[in-house]
mmCIF file of the N, C-alpha and C atoms, coordinates in Angstrom:
data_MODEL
# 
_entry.id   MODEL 
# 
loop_
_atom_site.group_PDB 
_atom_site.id 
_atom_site.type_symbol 
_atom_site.label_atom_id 
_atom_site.label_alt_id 
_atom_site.label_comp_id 
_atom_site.label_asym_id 
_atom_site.label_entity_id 
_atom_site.label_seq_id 
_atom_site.pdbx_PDB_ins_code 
_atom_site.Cartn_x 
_atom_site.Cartn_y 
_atom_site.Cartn_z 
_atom_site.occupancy 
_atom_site.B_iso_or_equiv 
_atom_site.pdbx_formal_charge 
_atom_site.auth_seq_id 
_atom_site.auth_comp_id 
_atom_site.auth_asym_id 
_atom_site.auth_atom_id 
_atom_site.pdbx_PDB_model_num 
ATOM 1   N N  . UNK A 1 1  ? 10.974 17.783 -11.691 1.00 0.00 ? 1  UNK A N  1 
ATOM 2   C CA . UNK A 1 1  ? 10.454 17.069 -12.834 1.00 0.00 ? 1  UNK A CA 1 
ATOM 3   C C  . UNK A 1 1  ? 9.233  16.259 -12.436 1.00 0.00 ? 1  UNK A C  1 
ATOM 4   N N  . UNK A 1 2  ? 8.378  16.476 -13.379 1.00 0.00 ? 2  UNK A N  1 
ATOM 5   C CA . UNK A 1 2  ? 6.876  15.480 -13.163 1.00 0.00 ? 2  UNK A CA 1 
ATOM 6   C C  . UNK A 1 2  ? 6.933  14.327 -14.514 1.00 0.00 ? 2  UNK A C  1 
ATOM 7   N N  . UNK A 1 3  ? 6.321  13.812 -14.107 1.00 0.00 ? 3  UNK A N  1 
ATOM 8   C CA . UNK A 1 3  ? 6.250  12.351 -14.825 1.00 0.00 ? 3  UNK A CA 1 
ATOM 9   C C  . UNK A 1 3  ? 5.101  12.745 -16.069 1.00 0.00 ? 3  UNK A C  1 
ATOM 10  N N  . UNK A 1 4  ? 3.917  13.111 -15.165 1.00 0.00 ? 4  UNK A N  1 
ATOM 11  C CA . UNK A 1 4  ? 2.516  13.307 -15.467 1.00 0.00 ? 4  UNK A CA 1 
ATOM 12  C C  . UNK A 1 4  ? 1.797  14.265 -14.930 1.00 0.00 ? 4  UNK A C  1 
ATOM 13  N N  . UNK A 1 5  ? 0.716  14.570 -15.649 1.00 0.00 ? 5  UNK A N  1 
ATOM 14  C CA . UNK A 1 5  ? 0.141  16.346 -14.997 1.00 0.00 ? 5  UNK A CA 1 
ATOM 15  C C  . UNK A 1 5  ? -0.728 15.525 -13.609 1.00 0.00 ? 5  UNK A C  1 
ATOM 16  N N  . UNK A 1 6  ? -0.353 16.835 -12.758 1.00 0.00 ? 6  UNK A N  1 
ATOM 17  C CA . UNK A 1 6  ? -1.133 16.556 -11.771 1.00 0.00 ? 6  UNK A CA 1 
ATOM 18  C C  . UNK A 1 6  ? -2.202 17.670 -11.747 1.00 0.00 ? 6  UNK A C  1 
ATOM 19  N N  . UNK A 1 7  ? -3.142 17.106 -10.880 1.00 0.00 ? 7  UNK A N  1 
ATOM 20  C CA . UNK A 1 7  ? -4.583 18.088 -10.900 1.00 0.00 ? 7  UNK A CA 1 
ATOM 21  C C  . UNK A 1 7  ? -4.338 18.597 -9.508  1.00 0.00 ? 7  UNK A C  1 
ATOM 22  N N  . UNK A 1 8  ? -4.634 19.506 -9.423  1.00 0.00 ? 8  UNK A N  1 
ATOM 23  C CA . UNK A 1 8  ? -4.896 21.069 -8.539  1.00 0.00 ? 8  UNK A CA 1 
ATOM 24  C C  . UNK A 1 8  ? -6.010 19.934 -7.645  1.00 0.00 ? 8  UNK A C  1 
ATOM 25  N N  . UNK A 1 9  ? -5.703 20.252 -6.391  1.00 0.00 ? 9  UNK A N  1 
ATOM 26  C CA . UNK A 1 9  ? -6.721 19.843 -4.987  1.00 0.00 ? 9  UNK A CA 1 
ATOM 27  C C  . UNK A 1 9  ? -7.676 18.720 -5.316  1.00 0.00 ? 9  UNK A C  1 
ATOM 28  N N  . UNK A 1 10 ? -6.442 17.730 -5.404  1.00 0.00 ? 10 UNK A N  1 
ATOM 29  C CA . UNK A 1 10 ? -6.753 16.152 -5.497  1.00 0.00 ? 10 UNK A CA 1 
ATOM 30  C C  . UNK A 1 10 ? -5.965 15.410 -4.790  1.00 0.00 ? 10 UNK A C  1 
ATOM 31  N N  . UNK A 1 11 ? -6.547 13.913 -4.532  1.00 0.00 ? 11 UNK A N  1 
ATOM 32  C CA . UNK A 1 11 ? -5.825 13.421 -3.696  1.00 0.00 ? 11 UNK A CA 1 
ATOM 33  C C  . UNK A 1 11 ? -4.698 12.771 -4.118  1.00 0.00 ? 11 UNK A C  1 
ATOM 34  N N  . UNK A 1 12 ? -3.765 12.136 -4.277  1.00 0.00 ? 12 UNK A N  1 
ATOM 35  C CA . UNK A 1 12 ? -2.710 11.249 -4.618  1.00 0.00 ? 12 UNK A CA 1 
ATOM 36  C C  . UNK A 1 12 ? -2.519 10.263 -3.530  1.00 0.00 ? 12 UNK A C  1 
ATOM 37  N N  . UNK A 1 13 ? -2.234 8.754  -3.778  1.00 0.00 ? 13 UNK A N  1 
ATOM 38  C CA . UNK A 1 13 ? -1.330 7.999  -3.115  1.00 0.00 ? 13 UNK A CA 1 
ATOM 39  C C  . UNK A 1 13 ? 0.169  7.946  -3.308  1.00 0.00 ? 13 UNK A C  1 
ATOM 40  N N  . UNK A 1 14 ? 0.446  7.859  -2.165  1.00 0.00 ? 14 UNK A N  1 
ATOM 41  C CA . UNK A 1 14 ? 2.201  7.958  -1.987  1.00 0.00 ? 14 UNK A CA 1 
ATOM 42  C C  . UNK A 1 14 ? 2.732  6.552  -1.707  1.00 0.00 ? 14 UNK A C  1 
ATOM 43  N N  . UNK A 1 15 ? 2.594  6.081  -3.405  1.00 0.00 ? 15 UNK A N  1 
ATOM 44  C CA . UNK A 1 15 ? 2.950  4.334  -3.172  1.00 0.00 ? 15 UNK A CA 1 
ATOM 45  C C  . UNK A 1 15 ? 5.087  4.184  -2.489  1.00 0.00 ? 15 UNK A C  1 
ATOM 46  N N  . UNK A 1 16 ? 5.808  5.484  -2.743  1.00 0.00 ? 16 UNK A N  1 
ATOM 47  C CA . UNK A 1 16 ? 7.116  4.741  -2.178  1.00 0.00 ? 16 UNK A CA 1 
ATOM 48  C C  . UNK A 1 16 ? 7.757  5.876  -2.871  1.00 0.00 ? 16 UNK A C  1 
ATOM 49  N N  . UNK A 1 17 ? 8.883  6.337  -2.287  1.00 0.00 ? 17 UNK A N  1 
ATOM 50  C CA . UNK A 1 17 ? 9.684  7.198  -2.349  1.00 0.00 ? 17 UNK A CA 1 
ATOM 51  C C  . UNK A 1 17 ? 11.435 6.396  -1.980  1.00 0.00 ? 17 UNK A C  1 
ATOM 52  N N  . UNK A 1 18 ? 12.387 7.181  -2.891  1.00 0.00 ? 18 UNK A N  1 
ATOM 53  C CA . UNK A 1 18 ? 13.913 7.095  -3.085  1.00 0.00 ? 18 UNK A CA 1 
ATOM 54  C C  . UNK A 1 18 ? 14.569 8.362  -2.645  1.00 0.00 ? 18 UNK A C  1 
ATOM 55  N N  . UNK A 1 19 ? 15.667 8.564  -2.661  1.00 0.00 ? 19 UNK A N  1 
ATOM 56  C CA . UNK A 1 19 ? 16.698 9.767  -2.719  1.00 0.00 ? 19 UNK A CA 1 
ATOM 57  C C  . UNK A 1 19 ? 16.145 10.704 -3.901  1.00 0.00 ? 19 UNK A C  1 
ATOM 58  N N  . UNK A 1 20 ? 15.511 10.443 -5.108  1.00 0.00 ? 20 UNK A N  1 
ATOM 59  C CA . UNK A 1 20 ? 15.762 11.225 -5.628  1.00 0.00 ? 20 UNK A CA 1 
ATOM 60  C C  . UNK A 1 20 ? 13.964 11.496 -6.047  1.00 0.00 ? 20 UNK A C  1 
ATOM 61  N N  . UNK A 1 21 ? 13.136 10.426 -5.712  1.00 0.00 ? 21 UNK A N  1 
ATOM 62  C CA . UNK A 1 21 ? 11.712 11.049 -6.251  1.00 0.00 ? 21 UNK A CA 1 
ATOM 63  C C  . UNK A 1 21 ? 10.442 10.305 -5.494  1.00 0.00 ? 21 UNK A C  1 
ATOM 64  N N  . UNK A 1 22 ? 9.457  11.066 -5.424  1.00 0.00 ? 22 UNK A N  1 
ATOM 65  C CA . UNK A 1 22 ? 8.452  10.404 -4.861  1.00 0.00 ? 22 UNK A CA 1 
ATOM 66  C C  . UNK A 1 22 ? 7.586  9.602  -5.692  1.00 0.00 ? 22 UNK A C  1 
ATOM 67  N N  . UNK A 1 23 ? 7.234  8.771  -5.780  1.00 0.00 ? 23 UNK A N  1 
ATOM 68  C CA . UNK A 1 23 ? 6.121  8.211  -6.496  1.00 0.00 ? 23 UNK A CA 1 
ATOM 69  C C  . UNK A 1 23 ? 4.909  8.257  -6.127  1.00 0.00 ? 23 UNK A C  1 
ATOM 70  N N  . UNK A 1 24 ? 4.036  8.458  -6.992  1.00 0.00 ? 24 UNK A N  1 
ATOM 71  C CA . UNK A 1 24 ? 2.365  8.710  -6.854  1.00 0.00 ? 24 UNK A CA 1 
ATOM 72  C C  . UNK A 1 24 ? 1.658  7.658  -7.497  1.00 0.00 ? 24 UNK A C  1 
ATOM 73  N N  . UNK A 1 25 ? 0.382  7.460  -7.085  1.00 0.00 ? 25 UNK A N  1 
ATOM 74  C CA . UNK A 1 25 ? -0.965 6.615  -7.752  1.00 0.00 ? 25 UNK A CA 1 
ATOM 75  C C  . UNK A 1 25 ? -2.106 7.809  -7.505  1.00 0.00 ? 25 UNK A C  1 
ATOM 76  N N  . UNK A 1 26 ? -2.124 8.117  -8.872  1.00 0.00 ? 26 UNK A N  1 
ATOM 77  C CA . UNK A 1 26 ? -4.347 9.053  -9.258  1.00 0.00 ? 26 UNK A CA 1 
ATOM 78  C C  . UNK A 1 26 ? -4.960 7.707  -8.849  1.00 0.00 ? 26 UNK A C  1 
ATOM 79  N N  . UNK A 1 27 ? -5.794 7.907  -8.265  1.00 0.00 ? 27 UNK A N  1 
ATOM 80  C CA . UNK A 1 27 ? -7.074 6.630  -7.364  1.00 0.00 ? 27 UNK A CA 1 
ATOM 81  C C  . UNK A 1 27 ? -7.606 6.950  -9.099  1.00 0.00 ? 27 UNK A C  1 
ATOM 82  N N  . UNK A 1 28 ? -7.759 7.740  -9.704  1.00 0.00 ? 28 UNK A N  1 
ATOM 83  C CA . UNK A 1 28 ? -8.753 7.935  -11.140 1.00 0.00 ? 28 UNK A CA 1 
ATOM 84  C C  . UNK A 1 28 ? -8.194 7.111  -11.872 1.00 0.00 ? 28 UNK A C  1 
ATOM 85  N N  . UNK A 1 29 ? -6.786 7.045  -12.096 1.00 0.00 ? 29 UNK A N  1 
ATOM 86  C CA . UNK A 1 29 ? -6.240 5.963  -13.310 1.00 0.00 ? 29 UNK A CA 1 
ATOM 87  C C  . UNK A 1 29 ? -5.225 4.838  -12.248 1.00 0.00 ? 29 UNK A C  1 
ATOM 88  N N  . UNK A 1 30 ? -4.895 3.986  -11.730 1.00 0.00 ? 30 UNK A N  1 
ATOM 89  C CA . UNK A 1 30 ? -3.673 3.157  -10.720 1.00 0.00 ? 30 UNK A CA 1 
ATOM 90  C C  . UNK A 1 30 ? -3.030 2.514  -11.579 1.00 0.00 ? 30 UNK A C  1 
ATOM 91  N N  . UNK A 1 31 ? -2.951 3.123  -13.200 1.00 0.00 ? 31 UNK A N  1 
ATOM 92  C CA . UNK A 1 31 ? -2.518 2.062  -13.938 1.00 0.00 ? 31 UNK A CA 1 
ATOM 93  C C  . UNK A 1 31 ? -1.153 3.160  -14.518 1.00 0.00 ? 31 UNK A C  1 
ATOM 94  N N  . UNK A 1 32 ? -1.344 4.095  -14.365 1.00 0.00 ? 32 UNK A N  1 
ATOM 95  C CA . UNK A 1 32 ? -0.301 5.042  -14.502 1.00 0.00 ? 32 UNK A CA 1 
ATOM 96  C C  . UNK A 1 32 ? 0.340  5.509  -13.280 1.00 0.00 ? 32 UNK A C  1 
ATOM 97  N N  . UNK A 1 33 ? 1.267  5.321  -13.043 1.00 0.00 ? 33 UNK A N  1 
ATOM 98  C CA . UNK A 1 33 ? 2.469  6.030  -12.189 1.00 0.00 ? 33 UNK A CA 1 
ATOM 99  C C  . UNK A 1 33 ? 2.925  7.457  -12.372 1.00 0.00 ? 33 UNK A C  1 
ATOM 100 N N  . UNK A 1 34 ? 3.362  7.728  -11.566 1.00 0.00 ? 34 UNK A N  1 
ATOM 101 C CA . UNK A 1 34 ? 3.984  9.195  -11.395 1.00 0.00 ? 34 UNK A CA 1 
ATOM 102 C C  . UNK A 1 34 ? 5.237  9.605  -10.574 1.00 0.00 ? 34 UNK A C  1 
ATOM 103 N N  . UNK A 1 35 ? 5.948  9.969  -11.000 1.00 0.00 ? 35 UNK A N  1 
ATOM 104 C CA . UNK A 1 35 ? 6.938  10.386 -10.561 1.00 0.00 ? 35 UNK A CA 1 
ATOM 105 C C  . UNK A 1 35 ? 7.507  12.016 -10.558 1.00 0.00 ? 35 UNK A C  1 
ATOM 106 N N  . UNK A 1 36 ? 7.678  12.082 -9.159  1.00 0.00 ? 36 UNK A N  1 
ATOM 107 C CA . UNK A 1 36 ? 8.314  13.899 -9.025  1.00 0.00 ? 36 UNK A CA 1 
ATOM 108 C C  . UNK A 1 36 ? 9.378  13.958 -8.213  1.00 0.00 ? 36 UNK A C  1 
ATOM 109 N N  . UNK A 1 37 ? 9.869  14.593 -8.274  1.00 0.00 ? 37 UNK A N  1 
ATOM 110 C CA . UNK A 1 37 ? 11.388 14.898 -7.690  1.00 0.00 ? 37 UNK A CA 1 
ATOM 111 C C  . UNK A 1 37 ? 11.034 15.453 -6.136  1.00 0.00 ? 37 UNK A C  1 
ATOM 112 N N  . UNK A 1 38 ? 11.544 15.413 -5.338  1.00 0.00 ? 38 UNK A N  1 
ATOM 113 C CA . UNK A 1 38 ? 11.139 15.831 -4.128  1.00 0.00 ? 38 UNK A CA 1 
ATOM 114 C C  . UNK A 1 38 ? 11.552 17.187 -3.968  1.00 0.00 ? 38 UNK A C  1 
ATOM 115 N N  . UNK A 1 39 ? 12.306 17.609 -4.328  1.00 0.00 ? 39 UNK A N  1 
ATOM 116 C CA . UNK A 1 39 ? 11.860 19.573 -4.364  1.00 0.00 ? 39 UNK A CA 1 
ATOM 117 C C  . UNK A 1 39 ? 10.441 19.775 -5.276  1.00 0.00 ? 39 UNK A C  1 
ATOM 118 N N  . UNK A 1 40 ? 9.720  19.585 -5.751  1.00 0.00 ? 40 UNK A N  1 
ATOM 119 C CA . UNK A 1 40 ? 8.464  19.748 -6.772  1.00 0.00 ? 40 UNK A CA 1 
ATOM 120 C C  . UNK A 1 40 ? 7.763  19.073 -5.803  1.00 0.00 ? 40 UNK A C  1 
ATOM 121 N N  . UNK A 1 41 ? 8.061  17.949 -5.390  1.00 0.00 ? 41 UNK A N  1 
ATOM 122 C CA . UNK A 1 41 ? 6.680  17.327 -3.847  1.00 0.00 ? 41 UNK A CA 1 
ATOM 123 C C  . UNK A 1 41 ? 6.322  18.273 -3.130  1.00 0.00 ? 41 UNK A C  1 
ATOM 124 N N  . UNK A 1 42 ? 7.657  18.828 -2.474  1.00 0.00 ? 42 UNK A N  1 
ATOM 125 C CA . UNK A 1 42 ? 7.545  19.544 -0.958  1.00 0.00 ? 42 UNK A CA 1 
ATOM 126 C C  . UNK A 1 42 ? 6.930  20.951 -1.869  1.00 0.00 ? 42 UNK A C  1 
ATOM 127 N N  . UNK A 1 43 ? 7.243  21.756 -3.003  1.00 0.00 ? 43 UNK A N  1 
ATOM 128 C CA . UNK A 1 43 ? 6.341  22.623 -3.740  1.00 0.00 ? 43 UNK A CA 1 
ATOM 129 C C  . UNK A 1 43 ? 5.084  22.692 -3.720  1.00 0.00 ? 43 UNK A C  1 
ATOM 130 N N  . UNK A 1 44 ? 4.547  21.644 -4.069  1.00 0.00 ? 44 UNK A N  1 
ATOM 131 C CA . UNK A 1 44 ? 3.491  21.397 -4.965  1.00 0.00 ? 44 UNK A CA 1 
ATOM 132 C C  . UNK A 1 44 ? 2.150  21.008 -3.583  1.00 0.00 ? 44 UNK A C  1 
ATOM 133 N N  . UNK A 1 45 ? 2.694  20.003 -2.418  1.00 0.00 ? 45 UNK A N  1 
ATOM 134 C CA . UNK A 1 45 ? 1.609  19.586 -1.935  1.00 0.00 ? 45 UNK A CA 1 
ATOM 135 C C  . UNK A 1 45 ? 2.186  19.651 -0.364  1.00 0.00 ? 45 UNK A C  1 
ATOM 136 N N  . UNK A 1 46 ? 0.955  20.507 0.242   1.00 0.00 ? 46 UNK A N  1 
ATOM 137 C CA . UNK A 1 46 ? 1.132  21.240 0.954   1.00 0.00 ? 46 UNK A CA 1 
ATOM 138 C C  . UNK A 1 46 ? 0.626  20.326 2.540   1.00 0.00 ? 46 UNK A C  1 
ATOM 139 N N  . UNK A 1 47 ? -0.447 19.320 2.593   1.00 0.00 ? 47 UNK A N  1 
ATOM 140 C CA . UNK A 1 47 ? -0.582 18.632 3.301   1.00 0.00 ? 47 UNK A CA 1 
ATOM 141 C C  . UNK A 1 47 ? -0.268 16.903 2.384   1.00 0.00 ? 47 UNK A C  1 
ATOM 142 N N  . UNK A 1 48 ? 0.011  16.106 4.234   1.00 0.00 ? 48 UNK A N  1 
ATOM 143 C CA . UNK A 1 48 ? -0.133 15.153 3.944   1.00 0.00 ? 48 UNK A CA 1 
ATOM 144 C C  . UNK A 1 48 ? -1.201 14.378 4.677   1.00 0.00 ? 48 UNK A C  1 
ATOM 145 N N  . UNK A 1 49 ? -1.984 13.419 4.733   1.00 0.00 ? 49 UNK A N  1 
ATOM 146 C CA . UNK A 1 49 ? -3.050 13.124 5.223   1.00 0.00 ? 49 UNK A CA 1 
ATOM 147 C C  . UNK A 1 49 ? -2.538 11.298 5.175   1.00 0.00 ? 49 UNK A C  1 
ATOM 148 N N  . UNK A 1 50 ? -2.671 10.733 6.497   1.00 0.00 ? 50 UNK A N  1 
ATOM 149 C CA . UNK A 1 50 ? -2.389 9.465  6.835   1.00 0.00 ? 50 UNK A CA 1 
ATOM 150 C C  . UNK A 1 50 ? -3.443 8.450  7.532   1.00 0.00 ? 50 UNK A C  1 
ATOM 151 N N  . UNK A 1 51 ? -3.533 7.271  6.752   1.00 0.00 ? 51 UNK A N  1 
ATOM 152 C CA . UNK A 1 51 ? -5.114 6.051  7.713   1.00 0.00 ? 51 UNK A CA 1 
ATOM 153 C C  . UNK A 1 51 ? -5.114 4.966  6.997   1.00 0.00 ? 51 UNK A C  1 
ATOM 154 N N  . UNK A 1 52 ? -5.890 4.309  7.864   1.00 0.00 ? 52 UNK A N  1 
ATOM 155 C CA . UNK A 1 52 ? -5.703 3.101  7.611   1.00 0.00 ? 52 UNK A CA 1 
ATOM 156 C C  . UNK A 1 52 ? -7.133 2.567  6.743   1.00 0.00 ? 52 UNK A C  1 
ATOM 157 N N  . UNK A 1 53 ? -6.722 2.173  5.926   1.00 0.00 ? 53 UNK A N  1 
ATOM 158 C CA . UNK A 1 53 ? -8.248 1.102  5.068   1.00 0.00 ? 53 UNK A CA 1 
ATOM 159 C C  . UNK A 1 53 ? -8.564 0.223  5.833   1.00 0.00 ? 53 UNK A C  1 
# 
């Protein structure tokens, strides 16, 4: 299950994850949340990319 559409070869932040879903931030909108189930994460996005601001 997705919360909200995600766009094809974009980036997402991975503000915090549970047992049952990952949560996302679009850098385009941070005012909307997202939520996906972690079988549809591990689907959907194929790298993860990690650094520091």
């Amino acid at each position: 299950m997705i919360s909200a559409k995600l766009v094809r070869n974009h980036a997402y932040t991975v503000s915090r994850s549970d047992s049952k879903y990952v949560y996302l931030i679009n850098p385009w909108d941070s005012s909307t949340k997202i939520h996906v189930d972690r079988k549809t994460f591990e689907e959907i996005f194929n790298a993860i990319d990690e650094f520091d601001l």
